[in-house]
N, CA, C and O atoms as a GROMACS GRO file, in nm:
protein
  548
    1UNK      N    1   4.079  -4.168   2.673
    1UNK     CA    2   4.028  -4.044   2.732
    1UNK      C    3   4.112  -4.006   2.854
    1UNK      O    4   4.184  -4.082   2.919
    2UNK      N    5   4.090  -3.883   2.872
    2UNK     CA    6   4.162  -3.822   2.974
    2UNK      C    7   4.062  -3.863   3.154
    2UNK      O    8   3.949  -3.910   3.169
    3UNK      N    9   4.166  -3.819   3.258
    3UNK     CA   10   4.073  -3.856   3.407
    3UNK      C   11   3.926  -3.749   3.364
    3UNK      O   12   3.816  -3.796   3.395
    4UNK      N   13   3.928  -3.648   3.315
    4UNK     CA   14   3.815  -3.530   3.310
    4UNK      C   15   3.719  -3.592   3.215
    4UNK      O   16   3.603  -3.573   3.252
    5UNK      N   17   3.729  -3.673   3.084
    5UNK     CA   18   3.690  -3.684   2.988
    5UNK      C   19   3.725  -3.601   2.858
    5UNK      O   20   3.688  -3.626   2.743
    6UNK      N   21   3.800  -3.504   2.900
    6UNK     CA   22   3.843  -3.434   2.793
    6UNK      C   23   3.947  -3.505   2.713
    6UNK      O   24   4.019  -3.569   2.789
    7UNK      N   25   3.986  -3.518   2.572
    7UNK     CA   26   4.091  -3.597   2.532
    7UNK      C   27   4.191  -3.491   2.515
    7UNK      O   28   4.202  -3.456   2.398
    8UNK      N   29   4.270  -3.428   2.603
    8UNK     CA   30   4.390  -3.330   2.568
    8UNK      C   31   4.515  -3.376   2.580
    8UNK      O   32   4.612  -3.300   2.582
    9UNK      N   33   4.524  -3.497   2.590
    9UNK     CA   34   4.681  -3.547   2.628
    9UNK      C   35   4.733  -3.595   2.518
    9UNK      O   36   4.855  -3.609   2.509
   10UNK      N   37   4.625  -3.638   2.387
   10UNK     CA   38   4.723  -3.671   2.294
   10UNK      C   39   4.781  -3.587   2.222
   10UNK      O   40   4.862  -3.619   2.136
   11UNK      N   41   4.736  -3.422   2.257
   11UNK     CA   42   4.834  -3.351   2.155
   11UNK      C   43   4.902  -3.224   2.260
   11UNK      O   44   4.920  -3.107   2.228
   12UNK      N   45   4.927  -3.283   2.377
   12UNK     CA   46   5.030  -3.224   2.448
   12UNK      C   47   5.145  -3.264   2.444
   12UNK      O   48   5.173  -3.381   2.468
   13UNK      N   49   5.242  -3.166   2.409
   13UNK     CA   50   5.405  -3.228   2.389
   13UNK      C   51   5.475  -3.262   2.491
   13UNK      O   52   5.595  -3.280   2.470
   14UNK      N   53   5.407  -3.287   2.676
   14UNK     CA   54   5.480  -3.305   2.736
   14UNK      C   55   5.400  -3.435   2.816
   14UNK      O   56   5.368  -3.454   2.934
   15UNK      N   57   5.388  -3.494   2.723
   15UNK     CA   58   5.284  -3.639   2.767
   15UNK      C   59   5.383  -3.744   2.824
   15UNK      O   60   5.345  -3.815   2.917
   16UNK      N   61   5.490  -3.755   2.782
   16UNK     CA   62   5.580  -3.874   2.824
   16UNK      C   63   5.600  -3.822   2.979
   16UNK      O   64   5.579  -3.909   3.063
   17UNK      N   65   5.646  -3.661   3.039
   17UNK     CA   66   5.658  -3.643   3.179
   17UNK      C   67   5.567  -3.647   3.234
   17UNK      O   68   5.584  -3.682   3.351
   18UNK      N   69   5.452  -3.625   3.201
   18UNK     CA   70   5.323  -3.690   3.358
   18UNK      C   71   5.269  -3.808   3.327
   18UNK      O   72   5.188  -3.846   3.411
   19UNK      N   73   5.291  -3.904   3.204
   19UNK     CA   74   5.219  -4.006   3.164
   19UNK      C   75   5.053  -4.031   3.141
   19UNK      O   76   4.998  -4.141   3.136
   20UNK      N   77   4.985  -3.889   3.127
   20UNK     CA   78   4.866  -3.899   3.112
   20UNK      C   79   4.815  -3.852   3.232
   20UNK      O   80   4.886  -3.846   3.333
   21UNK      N   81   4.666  -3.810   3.230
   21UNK     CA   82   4.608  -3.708   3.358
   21UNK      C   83   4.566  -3.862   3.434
   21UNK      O   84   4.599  -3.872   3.553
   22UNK      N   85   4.496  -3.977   3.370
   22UNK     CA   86   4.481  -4.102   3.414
   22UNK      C   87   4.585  -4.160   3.536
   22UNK      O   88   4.559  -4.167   3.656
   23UNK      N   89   4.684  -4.190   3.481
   23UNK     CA   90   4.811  -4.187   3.527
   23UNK      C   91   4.869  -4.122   3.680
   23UNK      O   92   4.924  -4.161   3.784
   24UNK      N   93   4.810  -3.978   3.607
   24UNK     CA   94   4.888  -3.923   3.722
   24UNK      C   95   4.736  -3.854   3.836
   24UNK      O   96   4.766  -3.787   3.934
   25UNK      N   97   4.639  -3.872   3.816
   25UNK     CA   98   4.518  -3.880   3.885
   25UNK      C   99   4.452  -3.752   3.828
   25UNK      O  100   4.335  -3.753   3.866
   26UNK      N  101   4.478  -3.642   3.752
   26UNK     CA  102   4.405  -3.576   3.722
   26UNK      C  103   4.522  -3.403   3.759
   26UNK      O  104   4.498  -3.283   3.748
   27UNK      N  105   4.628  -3.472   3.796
   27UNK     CA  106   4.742  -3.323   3.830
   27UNK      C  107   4.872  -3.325   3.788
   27UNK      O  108   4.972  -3.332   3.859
   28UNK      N  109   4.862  -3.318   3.639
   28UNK     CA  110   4.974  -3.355   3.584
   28UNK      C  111   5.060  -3.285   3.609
   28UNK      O  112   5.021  -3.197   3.686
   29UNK      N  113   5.179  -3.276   3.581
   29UNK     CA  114   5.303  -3.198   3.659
   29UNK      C  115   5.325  -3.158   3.765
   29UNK      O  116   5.386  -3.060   3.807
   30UNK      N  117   5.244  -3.282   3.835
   30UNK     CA  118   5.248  -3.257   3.976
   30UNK      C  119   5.143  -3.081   4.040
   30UNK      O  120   5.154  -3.038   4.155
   31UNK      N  121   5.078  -3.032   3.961
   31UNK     CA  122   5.003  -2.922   3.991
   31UNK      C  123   4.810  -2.954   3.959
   31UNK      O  124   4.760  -3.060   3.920
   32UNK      N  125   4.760  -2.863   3.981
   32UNK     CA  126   4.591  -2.877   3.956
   32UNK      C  127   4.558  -2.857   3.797
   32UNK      O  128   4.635  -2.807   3.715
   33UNK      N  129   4.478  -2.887   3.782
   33UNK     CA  130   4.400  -2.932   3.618
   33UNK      C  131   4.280  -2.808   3.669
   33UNK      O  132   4.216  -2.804   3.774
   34UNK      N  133   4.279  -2.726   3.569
   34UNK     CA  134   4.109  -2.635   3.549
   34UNK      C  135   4.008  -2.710   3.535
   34UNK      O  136   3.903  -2.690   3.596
   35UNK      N  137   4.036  -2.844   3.417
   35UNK     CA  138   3.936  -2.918   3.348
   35UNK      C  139   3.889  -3.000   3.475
   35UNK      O  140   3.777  -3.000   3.526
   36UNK      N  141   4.005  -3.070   3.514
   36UNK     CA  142   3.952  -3.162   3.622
   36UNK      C  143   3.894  -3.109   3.768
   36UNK      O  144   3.835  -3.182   3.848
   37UNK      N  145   3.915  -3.001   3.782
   37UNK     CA  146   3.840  -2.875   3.913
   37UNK      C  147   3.689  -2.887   3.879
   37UNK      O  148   3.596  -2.920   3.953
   38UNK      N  149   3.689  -2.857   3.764
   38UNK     CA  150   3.549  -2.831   3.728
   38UNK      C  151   3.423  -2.917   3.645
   38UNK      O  152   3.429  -2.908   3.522
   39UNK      N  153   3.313  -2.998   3.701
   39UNK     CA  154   3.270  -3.060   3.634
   39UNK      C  155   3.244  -3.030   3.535
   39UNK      O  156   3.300  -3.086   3.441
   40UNK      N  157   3.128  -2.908   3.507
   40UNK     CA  158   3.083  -2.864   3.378
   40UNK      C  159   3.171  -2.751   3.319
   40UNK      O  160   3.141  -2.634   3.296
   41UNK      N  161   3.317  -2.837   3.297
   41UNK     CA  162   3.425  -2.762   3.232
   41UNK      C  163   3.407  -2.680   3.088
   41UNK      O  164   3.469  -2.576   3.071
   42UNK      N  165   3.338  -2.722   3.006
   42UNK     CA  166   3.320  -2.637   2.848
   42UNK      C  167   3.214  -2.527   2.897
   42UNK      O  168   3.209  -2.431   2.820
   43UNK      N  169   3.108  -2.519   3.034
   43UNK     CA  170   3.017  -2.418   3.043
   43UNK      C  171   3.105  -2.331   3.143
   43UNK      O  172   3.037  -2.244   3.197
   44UNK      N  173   3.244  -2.331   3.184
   44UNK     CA  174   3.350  -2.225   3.256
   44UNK      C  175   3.385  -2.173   3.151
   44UNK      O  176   3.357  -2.060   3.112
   45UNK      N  177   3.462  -2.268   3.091
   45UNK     CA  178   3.533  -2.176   2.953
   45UNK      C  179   3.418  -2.111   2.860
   45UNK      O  180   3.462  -2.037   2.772
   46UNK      N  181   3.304  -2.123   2.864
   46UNK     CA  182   3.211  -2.039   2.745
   46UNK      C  183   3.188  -1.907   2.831
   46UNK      O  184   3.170  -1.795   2.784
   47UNK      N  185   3.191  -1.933   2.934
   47UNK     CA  186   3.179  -1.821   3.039
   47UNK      C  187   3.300  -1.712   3.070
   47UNK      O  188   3.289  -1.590   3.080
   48UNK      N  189   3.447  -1.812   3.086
   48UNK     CA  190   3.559  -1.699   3.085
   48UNK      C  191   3.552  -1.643   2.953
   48UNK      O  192   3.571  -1.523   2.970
   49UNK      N  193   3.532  -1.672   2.806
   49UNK     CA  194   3.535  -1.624   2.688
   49UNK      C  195   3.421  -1.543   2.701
   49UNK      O  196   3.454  -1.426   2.684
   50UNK      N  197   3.325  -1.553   2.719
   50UNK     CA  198   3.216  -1.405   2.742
   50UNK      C  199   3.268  -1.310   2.830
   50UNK      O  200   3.255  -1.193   2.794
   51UNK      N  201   3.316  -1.328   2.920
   51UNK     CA  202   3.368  -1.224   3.029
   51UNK      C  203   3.486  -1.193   2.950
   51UNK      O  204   3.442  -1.100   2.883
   52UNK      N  205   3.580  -1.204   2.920
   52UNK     CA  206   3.724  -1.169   2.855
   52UNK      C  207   3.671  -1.075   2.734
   52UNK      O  208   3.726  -0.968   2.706
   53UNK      N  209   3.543  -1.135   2.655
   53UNK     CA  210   3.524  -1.046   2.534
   53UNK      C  211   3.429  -0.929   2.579
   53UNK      O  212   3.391  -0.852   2.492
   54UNK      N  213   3.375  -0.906   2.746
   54UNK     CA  214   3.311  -0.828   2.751
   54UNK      C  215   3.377  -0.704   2.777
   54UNK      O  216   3.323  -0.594   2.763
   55UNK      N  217   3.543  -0.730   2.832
   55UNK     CA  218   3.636  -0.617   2.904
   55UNK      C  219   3.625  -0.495   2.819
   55UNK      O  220   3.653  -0.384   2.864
   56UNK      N  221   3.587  -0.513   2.710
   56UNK     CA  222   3.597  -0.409   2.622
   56UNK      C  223   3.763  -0.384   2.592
   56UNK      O  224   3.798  -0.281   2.534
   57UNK      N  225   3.840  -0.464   2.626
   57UNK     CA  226   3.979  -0.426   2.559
   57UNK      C  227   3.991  -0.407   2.390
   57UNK      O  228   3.942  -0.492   2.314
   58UNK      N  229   4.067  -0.277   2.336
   58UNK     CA  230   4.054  -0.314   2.190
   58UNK      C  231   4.128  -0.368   2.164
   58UNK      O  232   4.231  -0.386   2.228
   59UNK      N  233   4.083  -0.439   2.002
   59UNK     CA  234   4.159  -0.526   1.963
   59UNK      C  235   4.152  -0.649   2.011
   59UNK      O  236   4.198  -0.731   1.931
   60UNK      N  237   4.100  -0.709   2.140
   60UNK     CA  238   4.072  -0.882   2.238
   60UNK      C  239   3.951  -0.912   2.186
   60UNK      O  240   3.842  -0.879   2.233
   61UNK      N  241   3.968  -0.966   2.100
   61UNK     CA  242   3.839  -1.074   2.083
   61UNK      C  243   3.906  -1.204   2.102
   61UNK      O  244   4.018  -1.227   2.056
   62UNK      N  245   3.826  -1.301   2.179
   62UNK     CA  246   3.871  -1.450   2.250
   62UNK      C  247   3.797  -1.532   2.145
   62UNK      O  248   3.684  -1.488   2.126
   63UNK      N  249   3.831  -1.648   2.066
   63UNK     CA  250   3.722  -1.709   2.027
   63UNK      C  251   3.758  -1.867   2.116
   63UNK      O  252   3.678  -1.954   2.150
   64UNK      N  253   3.887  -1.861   2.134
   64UNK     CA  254   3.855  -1.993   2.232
   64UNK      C  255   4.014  -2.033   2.332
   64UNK      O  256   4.124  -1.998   2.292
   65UNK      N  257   3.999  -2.088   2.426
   65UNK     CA  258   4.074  -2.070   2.535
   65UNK      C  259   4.122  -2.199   2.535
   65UNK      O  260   4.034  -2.285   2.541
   66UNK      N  261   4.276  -2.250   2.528
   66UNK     CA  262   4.342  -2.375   2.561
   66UNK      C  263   4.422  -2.431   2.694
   66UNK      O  264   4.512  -2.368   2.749
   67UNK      N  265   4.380  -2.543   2.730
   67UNK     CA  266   4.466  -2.594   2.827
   67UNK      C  267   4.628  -2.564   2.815
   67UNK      O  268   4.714  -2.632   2.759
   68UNK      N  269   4.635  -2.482   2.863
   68UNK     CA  270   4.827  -2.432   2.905
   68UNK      C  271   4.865  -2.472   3.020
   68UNK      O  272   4.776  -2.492   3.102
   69UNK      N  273   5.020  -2.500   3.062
   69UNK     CA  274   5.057  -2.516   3.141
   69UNK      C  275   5.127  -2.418   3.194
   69UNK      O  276   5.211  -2.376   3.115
   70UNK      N  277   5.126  -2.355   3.316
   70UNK     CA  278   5.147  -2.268   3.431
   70UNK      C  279   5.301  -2.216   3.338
   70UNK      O  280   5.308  -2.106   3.284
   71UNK      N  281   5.408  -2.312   3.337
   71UNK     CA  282   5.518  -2.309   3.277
   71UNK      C  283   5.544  -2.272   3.127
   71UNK      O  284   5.659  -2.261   3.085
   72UNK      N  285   5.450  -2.256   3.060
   72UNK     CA  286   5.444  -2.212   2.951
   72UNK      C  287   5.385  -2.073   2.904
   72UNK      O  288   5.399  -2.033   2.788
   73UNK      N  289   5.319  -2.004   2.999
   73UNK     CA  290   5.264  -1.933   3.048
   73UNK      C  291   5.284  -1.802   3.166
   73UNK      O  292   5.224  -1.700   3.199
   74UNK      N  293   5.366  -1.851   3.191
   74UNK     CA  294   5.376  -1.767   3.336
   74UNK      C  295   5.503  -1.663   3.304
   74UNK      O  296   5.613  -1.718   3.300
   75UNK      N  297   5.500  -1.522   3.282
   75UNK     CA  298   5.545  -1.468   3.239
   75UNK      C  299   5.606  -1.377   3.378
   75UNK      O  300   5.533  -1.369   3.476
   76UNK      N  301   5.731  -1.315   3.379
   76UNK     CA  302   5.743  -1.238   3.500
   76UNK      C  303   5.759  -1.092   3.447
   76UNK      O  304   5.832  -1.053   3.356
   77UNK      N  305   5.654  -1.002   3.545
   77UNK     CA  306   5.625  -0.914   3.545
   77UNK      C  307   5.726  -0.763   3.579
   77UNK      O  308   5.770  -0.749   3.693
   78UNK      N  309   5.749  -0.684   3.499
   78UNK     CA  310   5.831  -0.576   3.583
   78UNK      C  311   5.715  -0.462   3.678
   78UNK      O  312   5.618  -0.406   3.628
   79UNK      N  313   5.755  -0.450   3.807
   79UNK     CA  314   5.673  -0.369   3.886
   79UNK      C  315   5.779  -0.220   3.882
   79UNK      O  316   5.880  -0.193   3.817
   80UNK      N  317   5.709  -0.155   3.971
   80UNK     CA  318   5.771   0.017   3.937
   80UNK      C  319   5.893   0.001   4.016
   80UNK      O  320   6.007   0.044   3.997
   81UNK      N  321   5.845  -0.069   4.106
   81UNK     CA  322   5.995  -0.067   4.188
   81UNK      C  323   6.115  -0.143   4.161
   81UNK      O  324   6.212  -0.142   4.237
   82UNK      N  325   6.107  -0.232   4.017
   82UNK     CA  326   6.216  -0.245   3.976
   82UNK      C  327   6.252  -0.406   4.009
   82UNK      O  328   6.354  -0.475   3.995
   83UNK      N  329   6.121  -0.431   4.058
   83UNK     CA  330   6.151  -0.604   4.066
   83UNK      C  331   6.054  -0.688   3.968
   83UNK      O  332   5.976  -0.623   3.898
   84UNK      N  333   6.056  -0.819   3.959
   84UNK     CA  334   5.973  -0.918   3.871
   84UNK      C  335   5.848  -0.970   3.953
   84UNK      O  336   5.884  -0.965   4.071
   85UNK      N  337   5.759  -1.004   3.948
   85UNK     CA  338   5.670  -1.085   3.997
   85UNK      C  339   5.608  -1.186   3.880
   85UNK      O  340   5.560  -1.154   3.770
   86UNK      N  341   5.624  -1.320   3.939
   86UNK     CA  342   5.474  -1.393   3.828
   86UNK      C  343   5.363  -1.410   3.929
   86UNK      O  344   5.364  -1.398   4.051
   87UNK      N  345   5.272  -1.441   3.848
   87UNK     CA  346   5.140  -1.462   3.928
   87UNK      C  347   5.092  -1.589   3.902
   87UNK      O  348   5.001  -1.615   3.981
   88UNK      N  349   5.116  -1.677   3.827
   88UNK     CA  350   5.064  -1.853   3.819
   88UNK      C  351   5.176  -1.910   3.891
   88UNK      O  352   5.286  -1.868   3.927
   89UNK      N  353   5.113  -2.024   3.902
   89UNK     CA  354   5.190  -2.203   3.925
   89UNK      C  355   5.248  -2.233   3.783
   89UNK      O  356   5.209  -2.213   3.668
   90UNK      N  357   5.338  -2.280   3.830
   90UNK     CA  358   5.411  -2.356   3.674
   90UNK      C  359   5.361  -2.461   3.633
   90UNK      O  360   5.343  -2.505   3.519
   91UNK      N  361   5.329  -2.520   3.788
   91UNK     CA  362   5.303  -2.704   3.727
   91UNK      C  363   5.104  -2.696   3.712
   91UNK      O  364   5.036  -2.793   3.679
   92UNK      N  365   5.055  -2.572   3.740
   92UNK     CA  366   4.922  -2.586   3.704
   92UNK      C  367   4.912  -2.601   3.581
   92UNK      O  368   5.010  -2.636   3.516
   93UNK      N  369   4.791  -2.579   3.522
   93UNK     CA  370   4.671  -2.605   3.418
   93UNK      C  371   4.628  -2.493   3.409
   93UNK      O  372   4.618  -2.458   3.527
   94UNK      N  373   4.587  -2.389   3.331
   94UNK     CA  374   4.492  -2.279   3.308
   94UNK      C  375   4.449  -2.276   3.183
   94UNK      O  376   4.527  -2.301   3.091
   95UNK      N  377   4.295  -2.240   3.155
   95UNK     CA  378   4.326  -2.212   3.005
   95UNK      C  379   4.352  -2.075   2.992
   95UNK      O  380   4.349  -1.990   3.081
   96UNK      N  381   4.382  -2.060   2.865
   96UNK     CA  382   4.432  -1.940   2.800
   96UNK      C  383   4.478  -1.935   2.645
   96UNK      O  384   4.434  -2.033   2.584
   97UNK      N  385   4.552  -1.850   2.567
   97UNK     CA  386   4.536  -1.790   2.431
   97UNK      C  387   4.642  -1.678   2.418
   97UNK      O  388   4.705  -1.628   2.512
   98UNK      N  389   4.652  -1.650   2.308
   98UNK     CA  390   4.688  -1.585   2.236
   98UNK      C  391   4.658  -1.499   2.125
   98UNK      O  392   4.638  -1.566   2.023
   99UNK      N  393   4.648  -1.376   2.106
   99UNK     CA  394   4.582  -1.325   2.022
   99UNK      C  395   4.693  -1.206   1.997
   99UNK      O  396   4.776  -1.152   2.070
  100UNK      N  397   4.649  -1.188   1.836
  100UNK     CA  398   4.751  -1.091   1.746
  100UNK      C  399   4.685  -0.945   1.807
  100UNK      O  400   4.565  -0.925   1.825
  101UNK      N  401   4.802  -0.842   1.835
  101UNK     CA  402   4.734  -0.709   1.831
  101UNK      C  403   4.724  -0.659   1.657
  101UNK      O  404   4.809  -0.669   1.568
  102UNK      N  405   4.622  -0.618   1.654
  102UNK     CA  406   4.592  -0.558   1.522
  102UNK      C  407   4.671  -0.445   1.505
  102UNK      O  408   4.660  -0.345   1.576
  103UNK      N  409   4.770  -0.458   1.394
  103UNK     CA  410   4.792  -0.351   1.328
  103UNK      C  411   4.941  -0.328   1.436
  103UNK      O  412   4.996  -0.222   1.407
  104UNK      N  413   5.017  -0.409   1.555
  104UNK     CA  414   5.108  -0.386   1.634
  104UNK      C  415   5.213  -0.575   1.567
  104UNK      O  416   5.203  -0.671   1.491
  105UNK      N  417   5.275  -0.528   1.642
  105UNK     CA  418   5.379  -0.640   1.667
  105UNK      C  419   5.360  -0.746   1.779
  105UNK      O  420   5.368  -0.868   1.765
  106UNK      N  421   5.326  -0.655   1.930
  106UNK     CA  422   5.272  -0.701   2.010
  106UNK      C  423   5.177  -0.853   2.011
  106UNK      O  424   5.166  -0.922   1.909
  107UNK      N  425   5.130  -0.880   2.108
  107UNK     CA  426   5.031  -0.993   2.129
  107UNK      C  427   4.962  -0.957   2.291
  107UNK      O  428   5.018  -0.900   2.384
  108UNK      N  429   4.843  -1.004   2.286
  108UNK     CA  430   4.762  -1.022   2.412
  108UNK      C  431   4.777  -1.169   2.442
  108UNK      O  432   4.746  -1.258   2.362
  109UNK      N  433   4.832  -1.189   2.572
  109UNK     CA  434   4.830  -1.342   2.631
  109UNK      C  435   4.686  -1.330   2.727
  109UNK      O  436   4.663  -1.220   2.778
  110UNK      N  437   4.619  -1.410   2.744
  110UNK     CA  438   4.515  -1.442   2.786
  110UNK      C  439   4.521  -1.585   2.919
  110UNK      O  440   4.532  -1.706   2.900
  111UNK      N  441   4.510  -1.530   3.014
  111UNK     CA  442   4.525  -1.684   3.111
  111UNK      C  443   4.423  -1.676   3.235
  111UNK      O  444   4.424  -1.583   3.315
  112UNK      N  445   4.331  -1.787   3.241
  112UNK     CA  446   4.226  -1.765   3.297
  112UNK      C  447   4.168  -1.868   3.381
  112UNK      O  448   4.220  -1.971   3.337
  113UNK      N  449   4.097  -1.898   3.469
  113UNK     CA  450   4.064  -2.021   3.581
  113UNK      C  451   3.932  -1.996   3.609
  113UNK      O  452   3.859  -1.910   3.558
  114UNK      N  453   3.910  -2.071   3.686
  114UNK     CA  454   3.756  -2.048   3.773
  114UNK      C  455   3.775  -1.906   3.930
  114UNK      O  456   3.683  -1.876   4.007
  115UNK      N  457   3.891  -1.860   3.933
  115UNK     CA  458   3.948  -1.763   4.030
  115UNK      C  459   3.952  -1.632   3.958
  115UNK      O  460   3.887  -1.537   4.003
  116UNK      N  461   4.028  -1.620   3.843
  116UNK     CA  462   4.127  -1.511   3.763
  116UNK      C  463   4.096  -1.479   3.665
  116UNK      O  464   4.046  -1.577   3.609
  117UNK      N  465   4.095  -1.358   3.576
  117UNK     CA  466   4.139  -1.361   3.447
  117UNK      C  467   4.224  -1.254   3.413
  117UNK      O  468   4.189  -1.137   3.431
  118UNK      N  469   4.394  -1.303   3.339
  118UNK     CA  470   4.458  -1.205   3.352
  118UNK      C  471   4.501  -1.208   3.231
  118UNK      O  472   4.560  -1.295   3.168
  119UNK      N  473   4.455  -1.078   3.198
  119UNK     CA  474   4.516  -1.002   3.001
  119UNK      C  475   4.647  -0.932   3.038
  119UNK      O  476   4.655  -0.850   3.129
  120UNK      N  477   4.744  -0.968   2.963
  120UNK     CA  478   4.860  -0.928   2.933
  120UNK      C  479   4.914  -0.911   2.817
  120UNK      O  480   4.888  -1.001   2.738
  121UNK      N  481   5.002  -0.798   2.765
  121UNK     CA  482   5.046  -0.768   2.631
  121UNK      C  483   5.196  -0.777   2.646
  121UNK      O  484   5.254  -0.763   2.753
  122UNK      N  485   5.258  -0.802   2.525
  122UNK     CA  486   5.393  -0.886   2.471
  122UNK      C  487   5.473  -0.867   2.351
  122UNK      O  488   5.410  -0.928   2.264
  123UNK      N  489   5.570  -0.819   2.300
  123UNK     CA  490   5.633  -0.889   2.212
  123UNK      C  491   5.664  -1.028   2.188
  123UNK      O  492   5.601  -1.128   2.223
  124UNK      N  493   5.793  -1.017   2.111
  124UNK     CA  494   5.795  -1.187   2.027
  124UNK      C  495   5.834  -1.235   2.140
  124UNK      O  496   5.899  -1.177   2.226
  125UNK      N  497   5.766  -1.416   2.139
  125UNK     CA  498   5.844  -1.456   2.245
  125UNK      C  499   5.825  -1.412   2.407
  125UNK      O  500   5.918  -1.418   2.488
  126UNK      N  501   5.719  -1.377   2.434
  126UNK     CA  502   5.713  -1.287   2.578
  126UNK      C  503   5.767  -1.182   2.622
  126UNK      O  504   5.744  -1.125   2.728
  127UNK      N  505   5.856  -1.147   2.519
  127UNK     CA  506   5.934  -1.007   2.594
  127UNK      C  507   5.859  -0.883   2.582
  127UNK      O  508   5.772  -0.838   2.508
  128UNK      N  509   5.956  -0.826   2.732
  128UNK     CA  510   5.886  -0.693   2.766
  128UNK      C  511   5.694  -0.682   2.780
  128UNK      O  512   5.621  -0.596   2.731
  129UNK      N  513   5.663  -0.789   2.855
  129UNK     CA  514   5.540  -0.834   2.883
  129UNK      C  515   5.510  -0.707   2.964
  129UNK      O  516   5.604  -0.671   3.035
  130UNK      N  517   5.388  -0.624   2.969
  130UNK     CA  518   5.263  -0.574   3.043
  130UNK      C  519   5.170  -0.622   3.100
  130UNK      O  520   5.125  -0.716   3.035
  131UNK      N  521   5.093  -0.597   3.231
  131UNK     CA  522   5.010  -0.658   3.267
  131UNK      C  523   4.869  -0.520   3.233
  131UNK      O  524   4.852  -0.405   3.276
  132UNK      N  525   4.807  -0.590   3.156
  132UNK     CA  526   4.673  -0.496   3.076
  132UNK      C  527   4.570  -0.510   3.198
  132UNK      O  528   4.533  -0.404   3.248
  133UNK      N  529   4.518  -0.633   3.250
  133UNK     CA  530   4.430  -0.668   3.323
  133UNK      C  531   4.433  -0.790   3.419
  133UNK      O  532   4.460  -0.898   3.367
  134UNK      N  533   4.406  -0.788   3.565
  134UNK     CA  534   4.419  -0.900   3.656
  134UNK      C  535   4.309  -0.863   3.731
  134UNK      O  536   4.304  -0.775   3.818
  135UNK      N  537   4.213  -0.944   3.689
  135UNK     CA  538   4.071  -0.945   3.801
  135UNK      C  539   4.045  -1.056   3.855
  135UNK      O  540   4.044  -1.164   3.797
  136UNK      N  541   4.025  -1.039   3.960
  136UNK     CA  542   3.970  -1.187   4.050
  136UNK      C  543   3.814  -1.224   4.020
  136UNK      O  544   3.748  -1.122   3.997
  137UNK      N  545   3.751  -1.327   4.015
  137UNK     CA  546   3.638  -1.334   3.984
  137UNK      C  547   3.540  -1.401   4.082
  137UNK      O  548   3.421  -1.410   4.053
   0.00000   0.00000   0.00000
């Protein structure tokens, strides 16, 4: 088992660099864990998935949210003025998702905490990412 109790390390592909949340106390890649922040971790995530499916975005239905890493995730943003911004940690933990736009090419990335929840839309691969939604909670 994992430091949280959750078992997510055996099917993370980057288990050999933090050696387990055990291991590394609960902040693997050297950043914060969602799971391990939060005791009653599966009643956050039933909660960010009700709130995400309440935005009324079309086409976002969430049915369930995965431990991602900041770095896998963290997409940089074009602003009007012509520069990038990201908004996560690399070496954090968030959960989040992926979901097909219906009937587009596109995708909705989904990345969310006990702080945030931020909907973003995408082509293949992250490109030419939008930011749809960033609410603090």
């Amino acid at each position: 088992m994992t430091y949280c109790g959750i078992d997510c390390c055996k099917e993370c592909s980057r288990l050999a660099e933090c050696g387990g949340c055990e291991k590394c106390g609960g902040h693997p890649f050297g950043g914060s864990c969602v799971a391990e922040r939060n005791k009653d971790f599966s009643q956050l995530k039933q909660q960010l998935i009700d709130e995400i499916n309440a935005l009324g975005i079309c086409g976002l239905i969430v049915e369930n949210l995965n431990l991602l890493t900041g770095a896998f995730v963290n997409l940089e943003y074009p602003l009007s003025n012509g520069t990038t911004v990201k908004f996560l940690n690399d070496k954090d933990i968030y959960l989040g998702n992926q979901i097909e736009i219906p009937n587009s090419e596109r995708c909705y990335g989904v990345v969310a905490n006990e702080d945030f929840i931020l909907v973003c839309e995408y082509g293949c691969n992250g490109a030419n990412p939008e930011i749809v939604l960033y609410k603090h909670r």
